[in-house]
C-alpha positions in Angstrom: 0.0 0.0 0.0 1.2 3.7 -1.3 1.1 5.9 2.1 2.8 9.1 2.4 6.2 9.2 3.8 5.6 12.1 6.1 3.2 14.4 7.4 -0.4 12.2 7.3 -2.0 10.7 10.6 -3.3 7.4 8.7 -0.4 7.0 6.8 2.1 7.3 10.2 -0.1 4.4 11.5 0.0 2.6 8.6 3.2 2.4 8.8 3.9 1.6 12.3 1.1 -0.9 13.4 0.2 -1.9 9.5 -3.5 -1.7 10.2 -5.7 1.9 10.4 -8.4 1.6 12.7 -8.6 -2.1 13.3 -12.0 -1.8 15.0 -13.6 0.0 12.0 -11.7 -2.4 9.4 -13.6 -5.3 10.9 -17.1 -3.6 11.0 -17.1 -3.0 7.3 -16.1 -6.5 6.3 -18.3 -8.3 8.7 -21.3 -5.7 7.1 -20.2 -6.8 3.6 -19.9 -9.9 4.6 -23.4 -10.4 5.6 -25.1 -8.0 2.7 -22.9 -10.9 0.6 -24.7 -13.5 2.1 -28.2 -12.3 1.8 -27.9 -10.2 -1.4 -25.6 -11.9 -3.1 -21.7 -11.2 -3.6 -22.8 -8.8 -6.6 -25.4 -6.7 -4.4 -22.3 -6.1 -1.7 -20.0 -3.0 -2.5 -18.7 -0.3 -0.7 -18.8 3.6 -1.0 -15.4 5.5 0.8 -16.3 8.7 1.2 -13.3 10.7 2.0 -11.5 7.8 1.0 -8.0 9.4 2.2 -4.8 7.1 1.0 -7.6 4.0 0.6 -7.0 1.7 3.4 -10.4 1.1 3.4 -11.0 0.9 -0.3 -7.7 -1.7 -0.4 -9.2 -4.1 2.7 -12.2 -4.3 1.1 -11.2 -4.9 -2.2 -8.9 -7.5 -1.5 -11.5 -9.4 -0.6 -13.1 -9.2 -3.7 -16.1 -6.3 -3.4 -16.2 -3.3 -5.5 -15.3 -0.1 -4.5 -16.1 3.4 -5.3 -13.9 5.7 -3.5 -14.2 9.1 -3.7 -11.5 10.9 -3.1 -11.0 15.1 -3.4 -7.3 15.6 -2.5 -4.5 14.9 -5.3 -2.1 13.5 -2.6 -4.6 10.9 -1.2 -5.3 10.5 -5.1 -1.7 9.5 -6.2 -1.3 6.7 -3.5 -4.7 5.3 -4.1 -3.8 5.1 -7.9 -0.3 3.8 -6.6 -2.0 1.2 -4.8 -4.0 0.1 -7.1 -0.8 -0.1 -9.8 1.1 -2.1 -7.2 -1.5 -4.5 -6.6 -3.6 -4.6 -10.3 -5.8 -7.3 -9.3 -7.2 -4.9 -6.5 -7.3 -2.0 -9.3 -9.8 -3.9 -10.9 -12.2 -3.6 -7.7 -11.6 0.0 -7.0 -13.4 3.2 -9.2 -11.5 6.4 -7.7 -13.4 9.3 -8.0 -11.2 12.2 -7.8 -14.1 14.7 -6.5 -15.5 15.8 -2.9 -18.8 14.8 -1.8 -21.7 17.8 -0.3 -25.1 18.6 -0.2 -25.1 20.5 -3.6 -22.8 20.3 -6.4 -20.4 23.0 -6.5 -16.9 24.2 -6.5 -14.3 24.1 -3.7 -11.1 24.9 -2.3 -9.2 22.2 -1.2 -7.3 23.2 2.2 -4.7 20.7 4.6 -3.3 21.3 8.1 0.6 21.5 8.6 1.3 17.9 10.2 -1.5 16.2 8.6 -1.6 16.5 5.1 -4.1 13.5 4.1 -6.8 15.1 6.1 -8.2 18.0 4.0 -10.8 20.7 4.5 -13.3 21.9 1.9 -14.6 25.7 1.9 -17.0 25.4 -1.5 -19.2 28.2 -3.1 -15.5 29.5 -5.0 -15.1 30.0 -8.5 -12.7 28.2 -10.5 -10.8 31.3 -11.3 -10.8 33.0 -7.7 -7.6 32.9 -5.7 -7.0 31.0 -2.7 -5.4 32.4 0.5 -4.8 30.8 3.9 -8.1 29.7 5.7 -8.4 29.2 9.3 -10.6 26.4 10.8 -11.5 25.9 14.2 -8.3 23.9 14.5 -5.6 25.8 13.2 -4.6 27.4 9.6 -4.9 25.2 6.6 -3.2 25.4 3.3 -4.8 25.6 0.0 -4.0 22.0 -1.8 -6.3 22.3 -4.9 -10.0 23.5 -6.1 -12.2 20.6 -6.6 -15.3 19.6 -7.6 -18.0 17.9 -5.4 -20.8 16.4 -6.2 -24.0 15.0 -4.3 -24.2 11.1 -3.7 -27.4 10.8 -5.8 -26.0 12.6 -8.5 -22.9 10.6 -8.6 -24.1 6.8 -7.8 -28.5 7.3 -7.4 -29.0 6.6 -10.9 -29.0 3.6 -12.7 -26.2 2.9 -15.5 -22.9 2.4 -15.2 -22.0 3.5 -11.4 -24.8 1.6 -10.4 -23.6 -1.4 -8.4 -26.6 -2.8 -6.1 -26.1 -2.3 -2.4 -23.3 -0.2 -1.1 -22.1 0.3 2.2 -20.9 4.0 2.9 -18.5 5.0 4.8 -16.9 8.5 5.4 -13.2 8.0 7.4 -12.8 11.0 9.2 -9.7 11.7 11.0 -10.1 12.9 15.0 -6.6 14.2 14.9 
């Protein structure tokens, strides 16, 4: 699994225990699990929301569900899509979708805290032309990273097509640090 070297709470764990949130890990495959069992292996898949460097999205892919995970930062992008390169048989699970996820469609700015760059914060209702500057949230100042798009989750997997999958699990992995 890509992590980054430096800087990221999930990827710091990663490395040093080689799990992220064991409790949490365990939830979601036991859920999937028993969807799987009473739907069918096809009805079982899995949303990420927020799906950071994709521990989720690679745990539960390796055991053979499919995975949208959506993803807004370009940093938590790259070692997803590193991931998924290092391992192609888990690429083949895993749809990234390189876009936030809010109430109503719209246009953001992409912002990360010194000492935890895979966590991001969005401030939307920006233009794609209008400058970024140093935000504060209630935690300290965050950096711009990027301007993304977001979308809603009934625009992006409601209808039926080709993101429709059956029954999904969502989860949205939220950092407390």
């Amino acid at each position: 699994m890509m992590v980054h070297a430096e800087g990221d709470t999930v990827s710091s764990e990663v490395m040093k225990t080689g799990i992220w949130e064991k409790e949490n890990t365990r939830q979601i495959l036991a859920g999937l699990s028993l969807v799987s069992e009473v739907r069918g292996r096809e009805a079982a898949g899995f949303i990420d929301i927020g799906a950071n460097v994709g521990w989720f999205s690679l745990m539960v892919a390796r055991r053979g569900y499919k995975v949208s995970a959506v993803e807004p930062s370009p940093r938590n992008q790259l070692c997803i899509r590193h991931s998924t390169c290092l391992n192609a048989d888990l690429g083949k699970q895993i749809i990234l979708y390189d876009m936030g996820m809010a109430e109503d469609p719209d246009v953001c700015h992409l912002y990360t805290q010194d000492g935890n760059n895979g966590n991001a914060m969005l401030e939307c209702g920006k233009t794609e032309n209008e400058t970024p500057k140093p935000s504060i949230f209630n935690d300290g100042p965050y950096w711009y990273q990027a301007t993304v798009k977001v979308s809603t989750l009934d625009d992006t997997f409601g209808k039926k097509g080709d993101n429709s999958v059956g029954t999904y699990g969502i989860f949205s992995a939220f950092s407390k640090d």
